[in-house]
Residue frames relative to the residue before (quaternion, step in Angstrom):
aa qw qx qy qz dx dy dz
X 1.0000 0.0000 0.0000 0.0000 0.00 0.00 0.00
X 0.4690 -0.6370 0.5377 0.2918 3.45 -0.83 1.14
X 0.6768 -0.4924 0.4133 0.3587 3.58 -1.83 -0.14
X 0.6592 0.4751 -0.2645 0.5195 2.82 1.16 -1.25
X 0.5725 0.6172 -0.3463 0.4139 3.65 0.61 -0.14
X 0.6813 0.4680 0.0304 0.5620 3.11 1.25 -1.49
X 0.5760 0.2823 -0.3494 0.6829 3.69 1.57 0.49
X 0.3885 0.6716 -0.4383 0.4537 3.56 0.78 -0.45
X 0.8655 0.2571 -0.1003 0.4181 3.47 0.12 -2.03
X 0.5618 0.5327 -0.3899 0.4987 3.44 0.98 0.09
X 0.6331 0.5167 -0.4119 0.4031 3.49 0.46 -0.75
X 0.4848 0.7925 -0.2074 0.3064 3.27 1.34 -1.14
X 0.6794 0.5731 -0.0870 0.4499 2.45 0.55 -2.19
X 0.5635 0.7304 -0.1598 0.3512 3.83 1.06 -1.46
X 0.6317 0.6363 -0.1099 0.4290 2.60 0.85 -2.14
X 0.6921 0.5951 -0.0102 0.4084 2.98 0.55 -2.09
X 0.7299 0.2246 -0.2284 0.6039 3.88 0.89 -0.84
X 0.5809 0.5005 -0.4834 0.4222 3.77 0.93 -0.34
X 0.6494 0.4626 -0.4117 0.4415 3.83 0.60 -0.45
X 0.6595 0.4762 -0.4653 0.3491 3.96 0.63 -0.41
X 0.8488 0.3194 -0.2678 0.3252 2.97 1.21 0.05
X 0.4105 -0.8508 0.2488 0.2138 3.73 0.25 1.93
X 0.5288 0.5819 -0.2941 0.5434 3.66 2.02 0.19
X 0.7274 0.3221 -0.1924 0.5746 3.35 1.45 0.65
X 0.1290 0.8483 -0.5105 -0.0569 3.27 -0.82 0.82
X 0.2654 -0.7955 0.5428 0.0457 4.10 -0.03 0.96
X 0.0124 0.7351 -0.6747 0.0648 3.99 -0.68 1.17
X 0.2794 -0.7460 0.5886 -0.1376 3.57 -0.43 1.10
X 0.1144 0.7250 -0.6746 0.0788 4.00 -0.54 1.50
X 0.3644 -0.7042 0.5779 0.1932 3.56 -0.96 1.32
X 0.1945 -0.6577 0.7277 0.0078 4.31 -0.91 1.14
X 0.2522 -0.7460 0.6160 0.0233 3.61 0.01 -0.46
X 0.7280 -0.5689 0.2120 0.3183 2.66 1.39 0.70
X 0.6702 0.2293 -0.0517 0.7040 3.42 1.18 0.05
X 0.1339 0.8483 -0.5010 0.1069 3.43 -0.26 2.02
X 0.3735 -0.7492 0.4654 0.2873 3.80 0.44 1.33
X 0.6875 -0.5953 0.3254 0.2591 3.42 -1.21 0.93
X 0.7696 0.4419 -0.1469 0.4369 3.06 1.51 -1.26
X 0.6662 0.5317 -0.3641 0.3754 3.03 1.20 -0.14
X 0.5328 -0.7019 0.4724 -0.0172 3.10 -0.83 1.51
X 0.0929 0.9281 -0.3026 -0.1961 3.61 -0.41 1.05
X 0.3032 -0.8805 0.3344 0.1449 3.56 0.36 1.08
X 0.3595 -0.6946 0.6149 -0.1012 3.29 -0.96 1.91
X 0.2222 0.6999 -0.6785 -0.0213 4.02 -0.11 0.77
X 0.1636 -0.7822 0.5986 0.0567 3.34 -1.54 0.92
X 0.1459 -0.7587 0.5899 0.2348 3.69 -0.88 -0.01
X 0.4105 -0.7343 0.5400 0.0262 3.68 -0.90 1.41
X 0.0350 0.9011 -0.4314 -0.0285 3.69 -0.12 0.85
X 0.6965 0.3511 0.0279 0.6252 3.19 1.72 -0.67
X 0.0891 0.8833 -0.4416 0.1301 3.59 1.11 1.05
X 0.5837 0.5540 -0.3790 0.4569 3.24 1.18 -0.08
X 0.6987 0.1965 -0.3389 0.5986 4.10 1.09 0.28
X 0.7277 -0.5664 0.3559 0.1515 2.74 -1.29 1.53
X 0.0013 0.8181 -0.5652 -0.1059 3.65 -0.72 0.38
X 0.1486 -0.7486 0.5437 0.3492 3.35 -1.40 0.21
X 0.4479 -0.5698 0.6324 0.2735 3.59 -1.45 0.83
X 0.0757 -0.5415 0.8257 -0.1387 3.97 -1.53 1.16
X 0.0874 -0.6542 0.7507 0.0300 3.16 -1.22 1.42
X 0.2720 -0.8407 0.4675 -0.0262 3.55 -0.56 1.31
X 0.0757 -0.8731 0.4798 -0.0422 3.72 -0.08 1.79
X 0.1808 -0.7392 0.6388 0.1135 3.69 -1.15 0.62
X 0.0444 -0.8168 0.5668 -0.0981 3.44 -0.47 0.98
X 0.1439 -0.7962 0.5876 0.0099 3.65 -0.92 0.85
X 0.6299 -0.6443 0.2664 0.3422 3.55 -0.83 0.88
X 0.4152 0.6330 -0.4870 0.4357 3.67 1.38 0.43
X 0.3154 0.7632 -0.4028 0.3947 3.78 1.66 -0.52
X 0.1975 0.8071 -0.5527 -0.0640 3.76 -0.19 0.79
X 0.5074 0.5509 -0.5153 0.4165 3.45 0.99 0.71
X 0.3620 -0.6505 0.5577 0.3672 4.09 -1.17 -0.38
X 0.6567 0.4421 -0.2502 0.5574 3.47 1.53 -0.30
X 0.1468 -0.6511 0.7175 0.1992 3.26 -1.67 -0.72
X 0.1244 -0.8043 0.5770 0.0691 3.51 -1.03 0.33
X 0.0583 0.8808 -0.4672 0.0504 3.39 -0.40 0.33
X 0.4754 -0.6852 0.5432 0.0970 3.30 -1.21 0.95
X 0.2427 0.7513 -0.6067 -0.0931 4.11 0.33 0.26
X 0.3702 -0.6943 0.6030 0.1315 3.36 -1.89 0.03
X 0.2280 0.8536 -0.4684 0.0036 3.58 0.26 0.68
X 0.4361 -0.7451 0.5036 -0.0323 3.07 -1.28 1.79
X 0.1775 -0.7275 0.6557 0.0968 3.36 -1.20 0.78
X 0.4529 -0.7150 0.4754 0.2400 3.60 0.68 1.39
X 0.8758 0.2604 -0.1737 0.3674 3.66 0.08 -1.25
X 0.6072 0.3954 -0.2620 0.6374 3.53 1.03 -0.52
X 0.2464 -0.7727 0.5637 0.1564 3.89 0.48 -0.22
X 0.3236 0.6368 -0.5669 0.4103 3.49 1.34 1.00
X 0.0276 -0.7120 0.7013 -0.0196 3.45 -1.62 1.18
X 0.0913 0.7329 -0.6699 -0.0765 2.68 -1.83 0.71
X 0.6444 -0.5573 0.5173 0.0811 3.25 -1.86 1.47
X 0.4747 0.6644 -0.5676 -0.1051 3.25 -1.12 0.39
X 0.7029 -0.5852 0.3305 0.2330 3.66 -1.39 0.02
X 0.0641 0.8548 -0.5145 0.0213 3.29 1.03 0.47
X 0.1946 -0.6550 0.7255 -0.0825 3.44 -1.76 0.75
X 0.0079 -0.8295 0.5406 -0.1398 3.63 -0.74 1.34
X 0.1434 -0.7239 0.6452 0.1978 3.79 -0.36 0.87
X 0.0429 0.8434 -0.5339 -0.0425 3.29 -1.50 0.93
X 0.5021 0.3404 -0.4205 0.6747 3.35 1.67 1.33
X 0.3199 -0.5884 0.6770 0.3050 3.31 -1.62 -0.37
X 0.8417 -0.3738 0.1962 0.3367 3.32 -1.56 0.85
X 0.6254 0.5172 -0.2450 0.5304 3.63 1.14 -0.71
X 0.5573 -0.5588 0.4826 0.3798 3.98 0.90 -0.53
X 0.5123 0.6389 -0.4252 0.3853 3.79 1.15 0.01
X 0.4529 -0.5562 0.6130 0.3312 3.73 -0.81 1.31
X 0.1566 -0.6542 0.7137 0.1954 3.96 -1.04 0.33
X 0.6248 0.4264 -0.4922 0.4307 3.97 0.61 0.40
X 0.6337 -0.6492 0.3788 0.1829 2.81 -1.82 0.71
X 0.3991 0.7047 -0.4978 0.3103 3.99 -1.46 0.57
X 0.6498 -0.5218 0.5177 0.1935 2.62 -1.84 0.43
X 0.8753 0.1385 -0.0919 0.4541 3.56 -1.07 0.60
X 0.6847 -0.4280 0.2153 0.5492 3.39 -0.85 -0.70
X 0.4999 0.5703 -0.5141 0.4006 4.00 0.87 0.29
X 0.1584 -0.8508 0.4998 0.0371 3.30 -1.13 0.70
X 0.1291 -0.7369 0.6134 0.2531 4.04 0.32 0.60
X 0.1327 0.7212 -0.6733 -0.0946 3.48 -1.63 0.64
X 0.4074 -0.7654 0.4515 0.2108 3.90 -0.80 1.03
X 0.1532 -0.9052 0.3909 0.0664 3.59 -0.23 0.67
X 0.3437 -0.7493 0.4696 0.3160 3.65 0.42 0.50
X 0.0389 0.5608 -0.7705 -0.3005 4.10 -0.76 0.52
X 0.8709 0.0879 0.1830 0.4475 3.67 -0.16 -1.83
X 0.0201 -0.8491 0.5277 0.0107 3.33 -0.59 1.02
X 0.8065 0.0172 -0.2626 0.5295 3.57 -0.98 0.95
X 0.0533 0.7714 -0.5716 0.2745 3.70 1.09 1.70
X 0.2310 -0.7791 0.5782 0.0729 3.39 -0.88 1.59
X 0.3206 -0.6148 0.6705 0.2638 4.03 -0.27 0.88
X 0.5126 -0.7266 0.4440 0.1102 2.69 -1.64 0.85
X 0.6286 0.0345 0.0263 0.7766 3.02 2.29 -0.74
X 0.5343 -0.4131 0.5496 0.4918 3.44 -1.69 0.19
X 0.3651 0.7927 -0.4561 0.1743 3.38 -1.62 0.43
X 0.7471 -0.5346 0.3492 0.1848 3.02 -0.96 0.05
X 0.2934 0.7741 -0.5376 0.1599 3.84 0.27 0.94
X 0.3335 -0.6713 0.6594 0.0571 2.76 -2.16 -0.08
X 0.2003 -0.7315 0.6514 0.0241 3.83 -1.04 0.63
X 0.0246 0.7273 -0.6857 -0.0174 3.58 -0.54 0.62
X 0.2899 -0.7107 0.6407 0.0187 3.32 -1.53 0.83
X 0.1572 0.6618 -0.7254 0.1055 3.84 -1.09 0.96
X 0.5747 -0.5880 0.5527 0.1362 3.00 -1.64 1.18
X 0.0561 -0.7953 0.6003 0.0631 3.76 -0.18 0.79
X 0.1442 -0.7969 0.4167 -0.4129 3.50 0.76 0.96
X 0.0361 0.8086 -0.5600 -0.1766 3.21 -1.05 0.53
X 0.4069 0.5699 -0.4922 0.5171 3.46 1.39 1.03
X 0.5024 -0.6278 0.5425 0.2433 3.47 -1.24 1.44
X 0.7612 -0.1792 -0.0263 0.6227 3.57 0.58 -0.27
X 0.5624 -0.6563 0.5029 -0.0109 3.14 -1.70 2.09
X 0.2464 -0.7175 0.6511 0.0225 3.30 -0.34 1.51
X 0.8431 0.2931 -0.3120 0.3254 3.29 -1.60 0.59
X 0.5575 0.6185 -0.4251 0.3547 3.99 1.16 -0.45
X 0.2112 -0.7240 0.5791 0.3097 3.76 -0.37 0.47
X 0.7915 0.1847 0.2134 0.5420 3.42 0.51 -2.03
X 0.1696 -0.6111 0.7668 0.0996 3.15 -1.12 0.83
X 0.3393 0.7616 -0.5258 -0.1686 3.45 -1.34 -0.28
X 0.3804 -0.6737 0.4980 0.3917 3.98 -0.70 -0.44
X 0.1842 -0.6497 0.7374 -0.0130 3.78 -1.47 0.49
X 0.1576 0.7850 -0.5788 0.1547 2.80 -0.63 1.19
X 0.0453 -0.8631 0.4906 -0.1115 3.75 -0.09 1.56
X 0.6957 -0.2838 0.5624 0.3453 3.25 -1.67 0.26
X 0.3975 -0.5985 0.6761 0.1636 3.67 -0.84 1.46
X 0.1840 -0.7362 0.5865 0.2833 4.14 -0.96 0.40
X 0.4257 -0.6789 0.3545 0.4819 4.15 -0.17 0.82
């Protein structure tokens, strides 16, 4: 069984324990490595239980084609019903001075967990969204496998 095969079934597996639990919810876009500036990645969620806090974890896979130690990103989050957005500028270190990925895995893929907002009170049940753009200064980003979002049950 290849690696990539053998991350494949693990992620799965992930998938699979993130869904037994309804205080968690994990959206996963595949890049293949190679994420074009413009392309925007779009996270829709439904909120059912706005009244406990949640934290948001934007969740990155990186492979050793990655020639930056950072990331940057651009995110967009959307109240769907109120059509209120907001923009921010986010910066992430994903090596340490020496060139070592500091996320976790097998082979040359790495998962790292990124805090956006943590114990974030929604304002209502409802409908949102989280878009994602590589702010980069490569037209198209070598080395990202996965982008995704995590979004859990704050613990008190």
């Amino acid at each position: 069984m290849t690696m990539h095969k053998k991350w494949s079934v693990l992620f799965v597996l992930f998938l699979l324990a993130s869904c037994m639990n309804s205080s968690e919810e994990v959206k996963i876009n595949k890049l293949n490595g190679n994420w074009d500036k413009k392309a925007e990645q779009k996270f829709d969620f439904k909120i059912k239980d706005a009244q406990n806090p949640k934290n948001i974890i934007f969740v990155v896979r990186n492979n050793n084609d990655y020639p930056y130690s950072n990331i940057r990103l651009f995110v967009n989050f959307s109240d769907l019903k109120s059509k209120k957005k907001i923009t921010d500028t986010l910066n992430y270190v994903l090596a340490q001075p020496n060139g070592e990925w500091i996320g976790k895995g097998f082979g040359d893929t790495k998962e790292t967990l990124f805090q956006y907002k943590l114990n974030y009170k929604f304002p209502a049940n409802g409908d949102y969204s989280i878009g994602i753009i590589q702010a980069m200064r490569a037209d198209k980003l070598r080395g990202i496998e996965d982008i995704g979002v995590k979004i859990e049950t704050a613990k008190p």
